[in-house]
C-alpha positions as CSV (number, residue, x, y, z in Angstrom):
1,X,-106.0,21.4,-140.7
2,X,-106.1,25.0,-140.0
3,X,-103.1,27.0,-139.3
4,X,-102.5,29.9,-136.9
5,X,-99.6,32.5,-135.3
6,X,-100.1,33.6,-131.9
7,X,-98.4,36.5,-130.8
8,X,-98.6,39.9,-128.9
9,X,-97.6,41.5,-131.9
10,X,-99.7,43.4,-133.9
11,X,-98.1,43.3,-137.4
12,X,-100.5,46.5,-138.4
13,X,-97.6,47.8,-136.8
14,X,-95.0,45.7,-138.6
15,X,-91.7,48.2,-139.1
16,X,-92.5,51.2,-137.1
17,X,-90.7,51.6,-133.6
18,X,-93.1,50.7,-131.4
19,X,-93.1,47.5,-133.3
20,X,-89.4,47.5,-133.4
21,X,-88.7,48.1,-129.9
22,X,-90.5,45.6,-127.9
23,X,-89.1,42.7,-125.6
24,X,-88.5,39.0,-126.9
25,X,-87.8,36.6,-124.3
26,X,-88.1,36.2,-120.5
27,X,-84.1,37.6,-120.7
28,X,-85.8,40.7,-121.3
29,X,-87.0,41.6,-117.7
30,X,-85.6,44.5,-116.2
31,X,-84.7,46.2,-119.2
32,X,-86.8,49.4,-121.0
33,X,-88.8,49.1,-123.9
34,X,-90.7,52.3,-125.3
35,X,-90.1,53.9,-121.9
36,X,-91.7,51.3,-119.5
37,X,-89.5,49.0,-117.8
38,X,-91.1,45.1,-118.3
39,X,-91.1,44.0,-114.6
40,X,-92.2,40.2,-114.1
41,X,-95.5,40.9,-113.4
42,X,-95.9,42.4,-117.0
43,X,-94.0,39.3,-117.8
44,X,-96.4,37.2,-116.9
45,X,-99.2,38.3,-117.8
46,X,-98.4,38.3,-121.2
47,X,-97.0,34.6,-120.6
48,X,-100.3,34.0,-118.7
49,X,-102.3,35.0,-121.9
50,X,-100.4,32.8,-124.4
51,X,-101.2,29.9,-122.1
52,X,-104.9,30.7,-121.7
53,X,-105.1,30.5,-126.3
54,X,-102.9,27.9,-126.0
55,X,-105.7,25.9,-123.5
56,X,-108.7,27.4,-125.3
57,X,-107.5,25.7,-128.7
58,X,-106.8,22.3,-126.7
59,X,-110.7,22.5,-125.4
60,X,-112.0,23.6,-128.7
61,X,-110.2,20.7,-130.0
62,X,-110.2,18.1,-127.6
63,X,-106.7,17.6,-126.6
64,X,-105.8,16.8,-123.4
65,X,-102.3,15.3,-124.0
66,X,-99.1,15.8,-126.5
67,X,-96.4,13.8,-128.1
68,X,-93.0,15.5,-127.4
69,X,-90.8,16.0,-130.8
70,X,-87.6,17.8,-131.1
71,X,-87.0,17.7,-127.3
72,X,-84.0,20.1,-127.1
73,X,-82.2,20.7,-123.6
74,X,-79.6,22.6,-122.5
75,X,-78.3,22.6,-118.9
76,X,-81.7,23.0,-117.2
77,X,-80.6,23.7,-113.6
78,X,-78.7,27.0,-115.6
79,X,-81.6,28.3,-117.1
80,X,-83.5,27.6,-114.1
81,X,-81.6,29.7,-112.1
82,X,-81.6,32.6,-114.7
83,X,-85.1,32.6,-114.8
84,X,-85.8,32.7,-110.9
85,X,-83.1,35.1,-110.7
86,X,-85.4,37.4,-112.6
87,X,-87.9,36.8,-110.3
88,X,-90.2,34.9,-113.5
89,X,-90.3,31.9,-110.8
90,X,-90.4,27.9,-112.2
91,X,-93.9,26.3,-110.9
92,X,-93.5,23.5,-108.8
93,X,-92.8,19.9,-109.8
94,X,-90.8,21.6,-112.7
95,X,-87.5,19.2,-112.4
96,X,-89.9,16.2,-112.1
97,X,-91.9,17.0,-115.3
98,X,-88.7,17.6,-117.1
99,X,-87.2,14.2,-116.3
100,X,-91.0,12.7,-117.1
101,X,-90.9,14.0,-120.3
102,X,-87.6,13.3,-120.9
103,X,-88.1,9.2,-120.3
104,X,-91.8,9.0,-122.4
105,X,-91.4,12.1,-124.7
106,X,-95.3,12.5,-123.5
107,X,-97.1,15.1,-121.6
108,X,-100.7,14.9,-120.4
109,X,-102.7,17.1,-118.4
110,X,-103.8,20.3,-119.0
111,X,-101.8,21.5,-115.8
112,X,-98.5,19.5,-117.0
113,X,-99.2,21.2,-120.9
114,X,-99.5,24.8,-119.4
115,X,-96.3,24.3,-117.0
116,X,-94.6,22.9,-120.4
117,X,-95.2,25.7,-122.2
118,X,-93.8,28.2,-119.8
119,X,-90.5,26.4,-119.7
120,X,-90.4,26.9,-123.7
121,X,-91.5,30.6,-123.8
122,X,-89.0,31.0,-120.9
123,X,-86.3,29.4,-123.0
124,X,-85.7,26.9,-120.1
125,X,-86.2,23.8,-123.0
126,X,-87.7,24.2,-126.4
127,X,-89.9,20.9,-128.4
128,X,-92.7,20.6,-130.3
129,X,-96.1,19.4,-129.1
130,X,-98.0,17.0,-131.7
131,X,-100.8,14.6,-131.6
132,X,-102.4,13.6,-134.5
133,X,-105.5,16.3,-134.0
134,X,-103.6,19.6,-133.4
135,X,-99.6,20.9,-133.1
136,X,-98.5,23.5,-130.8
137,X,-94.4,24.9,-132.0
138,X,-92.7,28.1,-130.6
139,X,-90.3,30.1,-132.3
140,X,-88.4,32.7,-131.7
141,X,-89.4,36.0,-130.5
142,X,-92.2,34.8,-128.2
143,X,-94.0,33.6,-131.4
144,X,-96.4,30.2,-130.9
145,X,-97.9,28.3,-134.1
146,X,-100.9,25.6,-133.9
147,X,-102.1,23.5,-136.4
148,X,-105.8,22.4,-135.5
149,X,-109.0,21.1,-137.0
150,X,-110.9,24.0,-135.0
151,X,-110.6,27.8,-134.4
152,X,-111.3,28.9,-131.5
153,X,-114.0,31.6,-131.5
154,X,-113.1,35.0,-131.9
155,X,-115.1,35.8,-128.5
156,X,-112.6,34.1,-127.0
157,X,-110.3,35.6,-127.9
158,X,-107.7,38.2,-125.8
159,X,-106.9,41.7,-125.7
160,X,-103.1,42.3,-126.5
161,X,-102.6,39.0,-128.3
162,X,-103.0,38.8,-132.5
163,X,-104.4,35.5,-133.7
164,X,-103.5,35.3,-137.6
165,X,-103.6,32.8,-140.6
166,X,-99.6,31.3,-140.4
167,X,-98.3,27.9,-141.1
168,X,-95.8,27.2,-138.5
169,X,-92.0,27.4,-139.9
170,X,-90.8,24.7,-137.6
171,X,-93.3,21.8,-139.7
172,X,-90.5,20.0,-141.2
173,X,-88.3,20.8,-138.2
C-alpha cells in the first residue's frame, strides 16, 4: 500500500509567513489571511478540490464504498448551524446520511462519500474511511491522508493542492 498527504499546502514553503499565515478550518471564513479576506466561495473551492483527489483516488482504485471507523459526533444540529451561518451551506439529505451512517457505520456512493467528506473538513463530524483496498483520514488543519494500492496520475492532478509521500498519523487511531 502506498501512502499519501493531501493538502493545499506547499511545504516548499514550510516556516515562512505565507506558510504561517493561512486559514485552517471552515471557522476561518470571514477572517484575513495574507491580506485577502477567505469568503465561502474561496472556501469551497478549495473544499471542492480536496473532494475531486479524494474521488480520483477512489476511481483509480475502485472504491465505491467505505467502512466508517472512529465515528466521532458532537451536537450535529450546532455545527450545522455554524457552518450555514457562514454561508459554507450543508448539501441536502445531510441529517439523513448522518443518521444512515450512524446505524450501519457504512457509506456507499460516490455522491454520499463526497457529502461525507465535506461534513469532516467542515468539522461538522470527523471518522475514518476504510475498506480493505484504500483508507481515506483527516487531520487537523485541513490535512487528508490515503492509503491505496494505486496513485493517481500526476496529470490528474490539481493546481493549488500538494500531493506528497505521508503515512497517515491517525493509522493506529
Amino acid at each position: 500500500m502506498e501512502y499519501f498527504r493531501i493538502t493545499k499546502y506547499n511545504h516548499e514553503k514550510f516556516g515562512t509567513s505565507e506558510y504561517m499565515n493561512d486559514w485552517t478550518s471552515v471557522s476561518d471564513v470571514g477572517k484575513t489571511f495574507g491580506g485577502k479576506v477567505l469568503t465561502p466561495d474561496v472556501y469551497i473551492e478549495t473544499e471542492n478540490k480536496y473532494i475531486y483527489l479524494l474521488c480520483e483516488f477512489m476511481k483509480e482504485n475502485s472504491v465505491s464504498a467505505f467502512n466508517i471507523c472512529g465515528l466521532e459526533r458532537c451536537d450535529i444540529e450546532e455545527n450545522l448551524d455554524r457552518i450555514n451561518s457562514r454561508d459554507v451551506h450543508i448539501p441536502e439529505g445531510t441529517k439523513e446520511l448522518i443518521s444512515s451512517i450512524s446505524k450501519t457505520q457504512k457509506i456507499e456512493g460516490v455522491e454520499n462519500i463526497s457529502i461525507l467528506a465535506r461534513l469532516i473538513l467542515r468539522e461538522v463530524l470527523w471518522c475514518k474511511l476504510e475498506p480493505p483496498h484504500m483508507f481515506v483520514h483527516f487531520g487537523y488543519d485541513y490535512y487528508m491522508y490515503v492509503g491505496c494500492k494505486k496513485k493517481i496520475d500526476k496529470n490528474r492532478y490539481i493546481e493549488g493542492m500538494y500531493i506528497e509521500p505521508f503515512k497517515s498519523p491517525y493509522l493506529d487511531y
